[in-house]
N, C-alpha and C positions, 0 to 999 in steps of 0.2 A: 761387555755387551752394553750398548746402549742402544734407545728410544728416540726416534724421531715419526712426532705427528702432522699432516702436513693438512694446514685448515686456513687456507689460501682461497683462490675463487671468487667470484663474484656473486656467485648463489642465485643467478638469474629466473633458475627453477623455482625458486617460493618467494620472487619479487610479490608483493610489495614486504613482505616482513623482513627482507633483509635489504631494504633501502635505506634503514639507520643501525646494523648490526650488522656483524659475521652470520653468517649460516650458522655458525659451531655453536654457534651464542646461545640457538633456539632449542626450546624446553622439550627434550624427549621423555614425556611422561611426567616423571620429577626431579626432574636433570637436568643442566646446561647439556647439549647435544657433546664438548667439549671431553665431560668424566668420564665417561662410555672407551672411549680409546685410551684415556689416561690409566682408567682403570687396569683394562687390560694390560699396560707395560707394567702396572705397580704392581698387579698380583703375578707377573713374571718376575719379579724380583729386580726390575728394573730402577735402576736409581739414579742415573743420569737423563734426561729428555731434551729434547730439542722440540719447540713449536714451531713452524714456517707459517706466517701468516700472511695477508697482502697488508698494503700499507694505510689501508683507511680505516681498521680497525684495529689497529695492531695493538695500541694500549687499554683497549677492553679485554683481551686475554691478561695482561697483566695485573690491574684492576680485580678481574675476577682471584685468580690462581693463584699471583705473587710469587715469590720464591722455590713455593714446592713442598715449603718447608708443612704447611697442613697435611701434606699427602704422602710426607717423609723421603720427599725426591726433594734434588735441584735441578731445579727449572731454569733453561735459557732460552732467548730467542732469538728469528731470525725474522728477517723482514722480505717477503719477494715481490719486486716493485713490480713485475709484469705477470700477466696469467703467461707461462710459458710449457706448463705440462707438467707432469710428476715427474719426469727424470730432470726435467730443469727444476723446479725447487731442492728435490733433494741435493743437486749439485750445491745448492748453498750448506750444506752441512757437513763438507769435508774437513773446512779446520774445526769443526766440532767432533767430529768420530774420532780425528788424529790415528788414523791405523787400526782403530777396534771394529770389532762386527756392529751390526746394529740391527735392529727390528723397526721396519718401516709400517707404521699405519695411519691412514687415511682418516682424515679430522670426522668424514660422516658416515663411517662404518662402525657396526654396533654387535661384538661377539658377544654370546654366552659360554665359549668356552676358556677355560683356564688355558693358556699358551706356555707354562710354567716347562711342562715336559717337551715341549716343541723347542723351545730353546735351548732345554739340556741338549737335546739330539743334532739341532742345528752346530751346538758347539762341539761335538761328538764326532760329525761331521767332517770338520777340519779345512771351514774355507766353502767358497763357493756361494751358491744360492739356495731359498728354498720358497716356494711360493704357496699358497693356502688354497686351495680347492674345494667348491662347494656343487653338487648335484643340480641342476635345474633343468627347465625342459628346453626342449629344442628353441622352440620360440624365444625363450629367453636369453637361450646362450648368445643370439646376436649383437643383446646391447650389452654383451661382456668380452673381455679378452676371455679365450679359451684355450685346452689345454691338453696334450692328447699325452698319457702317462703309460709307461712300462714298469709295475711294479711301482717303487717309489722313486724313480729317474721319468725325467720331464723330456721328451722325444719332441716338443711339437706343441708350439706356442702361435697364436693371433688375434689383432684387437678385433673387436666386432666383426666378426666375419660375415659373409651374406648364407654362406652355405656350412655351416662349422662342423667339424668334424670332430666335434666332441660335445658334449653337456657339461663339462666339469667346466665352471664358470672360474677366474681368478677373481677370488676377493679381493679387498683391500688392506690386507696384509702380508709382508715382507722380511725375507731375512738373507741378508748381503755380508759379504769382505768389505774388505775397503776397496777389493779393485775396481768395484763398480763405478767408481769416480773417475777412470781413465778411463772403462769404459765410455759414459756418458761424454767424456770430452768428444768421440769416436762419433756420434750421433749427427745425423741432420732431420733439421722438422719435418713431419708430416705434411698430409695434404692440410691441415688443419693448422699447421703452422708451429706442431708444438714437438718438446720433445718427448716421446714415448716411452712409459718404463717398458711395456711390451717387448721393445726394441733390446731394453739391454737383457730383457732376462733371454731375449733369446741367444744374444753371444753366449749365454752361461749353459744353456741348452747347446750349443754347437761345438762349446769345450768341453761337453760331457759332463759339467760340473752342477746340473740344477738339480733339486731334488723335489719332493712335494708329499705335503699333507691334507690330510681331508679332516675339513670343519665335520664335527660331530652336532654339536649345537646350534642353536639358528644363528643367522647370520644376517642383518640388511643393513644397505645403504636405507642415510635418509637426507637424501639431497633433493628430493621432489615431494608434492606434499601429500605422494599417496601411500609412498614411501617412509615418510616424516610420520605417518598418521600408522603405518602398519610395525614401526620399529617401537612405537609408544605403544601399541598393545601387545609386542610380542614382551615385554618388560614392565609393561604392566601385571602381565601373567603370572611373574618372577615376582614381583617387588610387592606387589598390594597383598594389606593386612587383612584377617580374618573380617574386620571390621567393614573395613572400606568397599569388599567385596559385598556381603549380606544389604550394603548400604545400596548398593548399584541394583540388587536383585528388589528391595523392596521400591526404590523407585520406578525400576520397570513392570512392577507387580500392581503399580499406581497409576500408570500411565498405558498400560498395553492394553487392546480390547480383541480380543476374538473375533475372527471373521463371520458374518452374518449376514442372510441370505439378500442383503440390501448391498451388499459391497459388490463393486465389479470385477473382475477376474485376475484385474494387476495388482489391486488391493489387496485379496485377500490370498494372492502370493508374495506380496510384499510382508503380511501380517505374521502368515507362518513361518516366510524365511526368518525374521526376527525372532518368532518362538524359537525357531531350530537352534538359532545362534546360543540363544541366551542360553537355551537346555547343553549344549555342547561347551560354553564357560564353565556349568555350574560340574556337569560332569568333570569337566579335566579338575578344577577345585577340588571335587572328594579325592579323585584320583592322587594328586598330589598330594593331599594332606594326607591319605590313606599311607601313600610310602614315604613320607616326613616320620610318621608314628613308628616304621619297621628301620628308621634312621640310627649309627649310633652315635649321633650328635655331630653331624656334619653342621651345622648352624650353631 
């Protein structure tokens, strides 16, 4: 089994920061946006990866990463001289798979779940596809490929629909054969000009061979900057110390004022939505640290 991340793109959505850098490049929380997907192959047991990056920043993933050898992978790369879609870059990584399965994810997607057992079951499996499924609302499912499931078999795939007939949004994670590379030969571009992985999971859906899981843990793209800005505090939430936290609570304990009968009406909804917020950090904090305590040493 191996890893391929695909962190290509032009990152036009959080122009101007990524007018001298990759997207991947940029800091989610206290991260290169890059670790976040890396991670998830390492703690699949993933030991081979493949990076697909475009060609104007290609030697700052090297720079940063190197070898692999920090992360106790190796690391190779690929180069995609054109934006051509996800199933065109990943077509650049068949003489790297060489016939093995591989787990495809997306350079600005940011799981918190372990994918460890997903793979065992992919490889359980025996061939085919399996695609990652996340819950969202109707409005949302448009700006996603969707996905309509019987059981754990995939009846019913489409990009962006205007009318979708499902919620269950496709993430940005992947797990293919090798056929998917005669596949994608099989493909012509969208209206959009590119080629669509949509496209091929649906032949894998037509040969009855797609399969699918559902994300338990959050899940966001952060390829725009509200997105960029909501993947940094769902990991914040995870990553930050006892310390760092009470640190945040006493500056805004320094800084907040209560609304007062001088304030006008958007003010002093704007003042309590911040109380509500900060009061709903502080709660999930005990919370958390509440069932770290009944832990038996998961950390």
């Amino acid at each position: 089994m191996k890893g391929i991340i695909l962190a290509g793109g032009t990152g036009s959505r959080l122009y101007p920061c990524t007018k001298v850098t990759n997207k991947h490049l940029l800091p989610v929380y206290n991260k290169p946006m890059i670790y976040y997907p890396l991670k998830t192959l390492v703690d699949a047991g993933i030991k081979e990866i493949l990076i697909v990056s475009g060609s104007g920043h290609a030697g700052h993933f090297v720079n940063l990463l190197g070898s692999g050898k920090e992360f106790g992978v190796r690391l190779s790369y690929e180069v995609q001289e054109e934006a051509g879609g996800i199933a065109h870059a990943l077509a650049l990584a068949e003489s790297f798979i060489d016939n093995d399965d591989m787990v495809l994810i997306l350079g600005d997607n940011i799981f918190e779940d372990n994918i460890k057992n997903y793979v065992d079951e992919f490889k359980a499996q025996g061939g085919g596809a399996r695609i990652f499924l996340k819950e969202v609302g109707m409005k949302a499912a448009k700006r996603f490929g969707i996905a309509v499931v019987e059981g754990n078999k995939v009846k019913y795939v489409e990009e962006k629909p205007e009318n979708p007939k499902s919620n269950l949004a496709m993430t940005g994670l992947y797990m293919f054969d090798s056929k998917v590379f005669d596949i994608i030969k099989t493909l012509s571009p969208s209206t959009r000009g590119e080629l669509e992985i949509t496209d091929a999971i649906e032949r894998y859906v037509r040969f009855g061979n797609c399969y699918n899981s559902l994300i338990k843990g959050y899940w966001s793209d952060a390829g725009a900057f509200e997105s960029l800005n909501r993947a940094s505090n769902l990991v914040r939430k995870n990553e930050a110390t006892e310390e760092d936290h009470w640190s945040d609570t006493d500056d805004f304990t320094e800084t907040f004022k209560f609304p007062s009968k001088d304030d006008d009406t958007k003010t002093i909804i704007e003042k309590l939505s911040l109380l509500a917020k900060k009061q709903t950090e502080v709660l999930d904090y005990l919370s958390k640290k509440q069932n770290k305590s009944f832990s038996t040493g998961y950390f």
